[in-house]
N, C-alpha and C positions, 0 to 999 in steps of 0.2 A: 346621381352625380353624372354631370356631361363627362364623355370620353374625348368626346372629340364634334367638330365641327367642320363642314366641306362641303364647297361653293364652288362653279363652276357655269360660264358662261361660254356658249357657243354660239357661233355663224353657223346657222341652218343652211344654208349657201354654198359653205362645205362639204359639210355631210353629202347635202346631196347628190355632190359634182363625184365625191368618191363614191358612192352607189350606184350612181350610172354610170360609171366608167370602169367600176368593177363589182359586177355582183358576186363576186366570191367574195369581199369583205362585206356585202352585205349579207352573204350567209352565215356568214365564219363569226361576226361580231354580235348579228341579233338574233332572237329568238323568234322561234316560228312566230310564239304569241304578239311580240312586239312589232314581228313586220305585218302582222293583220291588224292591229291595233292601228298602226300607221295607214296602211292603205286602205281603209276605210274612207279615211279623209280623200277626197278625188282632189279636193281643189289646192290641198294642200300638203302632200302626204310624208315629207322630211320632217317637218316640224318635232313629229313627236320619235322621232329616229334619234334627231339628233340630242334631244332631252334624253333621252335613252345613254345617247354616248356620255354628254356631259353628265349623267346620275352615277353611272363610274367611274369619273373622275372625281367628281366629288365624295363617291363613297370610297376611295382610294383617302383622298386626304383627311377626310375625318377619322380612318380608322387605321392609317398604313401597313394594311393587309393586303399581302399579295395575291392575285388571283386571278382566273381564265375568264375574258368576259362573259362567256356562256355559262360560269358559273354563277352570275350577278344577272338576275333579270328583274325590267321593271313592269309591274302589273297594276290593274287597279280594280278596286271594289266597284261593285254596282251605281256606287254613286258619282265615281268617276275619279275617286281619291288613290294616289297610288301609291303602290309598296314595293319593296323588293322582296321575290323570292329567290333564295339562297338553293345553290345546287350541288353536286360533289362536295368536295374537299372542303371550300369556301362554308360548304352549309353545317358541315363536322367541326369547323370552327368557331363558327357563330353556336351554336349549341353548347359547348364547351364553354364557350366565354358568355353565355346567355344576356347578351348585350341587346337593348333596344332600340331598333335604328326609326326616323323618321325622316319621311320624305317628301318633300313639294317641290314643284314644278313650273314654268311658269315660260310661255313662248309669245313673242308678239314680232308679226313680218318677218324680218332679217336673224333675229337672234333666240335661244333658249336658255334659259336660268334654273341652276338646276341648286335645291340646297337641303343639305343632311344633318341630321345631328343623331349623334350617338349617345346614349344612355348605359349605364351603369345601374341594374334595377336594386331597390332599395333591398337589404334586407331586414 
């Protein structure tokens, strides 16, 4: 059974103005893994930051769970598919509630699209 569902579109353009203008939100808000993940890309390297930012927005409304961004991070498999790993508190929740979240991503130029859906697993 879906729990919940959350969608979330951002200006890359944002993000990055606040990153360079203050790296303490870009410490404070991403994870080590996600700013290597990001800079990796040289030619383009907000995109997947700010896919980051909107993934907790969206995982906010699908599930309105409250929580520290650094306890929500976004990572991805070998194949490049991504997931959230759950940290502190946020992760003592989700285990408690043994909910299945799913997550895709999707950036192009200007903008990133970020969308969750939460499950309820069968018993």
């Amino acid at each position: 059974m879906i729990i919940g569902i959350g969608v979330d579109l951002i200006e890359i353009e944002r993000v990055a103005k606040v990153c360079r203008e203050n790296p303490r939100f870009l410490e404070r808000m991403f994870s080590e893994g996600e700013r290597e993940w990001s800079f990796r890309n040289r030619k383009h390297p907000y995109q997947h930051l700010a896919a980051c930012f909107a993934a907790r927005e969206a995982f906010f409304k699908a599930t309105n769970l409250r929580f520290r961004a650094r306890e929500l991070e976004v990572c991805h498999y070998d194949s490049g598919m991504p997931y959230f790993r759950f940290h502190g508190a946020l992760r003592e929740k989700m285990e408690r509630l043994g909910w299945e979240v799913h997550l895709t991503i999707s950036h192009h130029r200007s903008h990133a699209v970020v969308v969750v859906v939460v499950e309820e697993p069968e018993s």
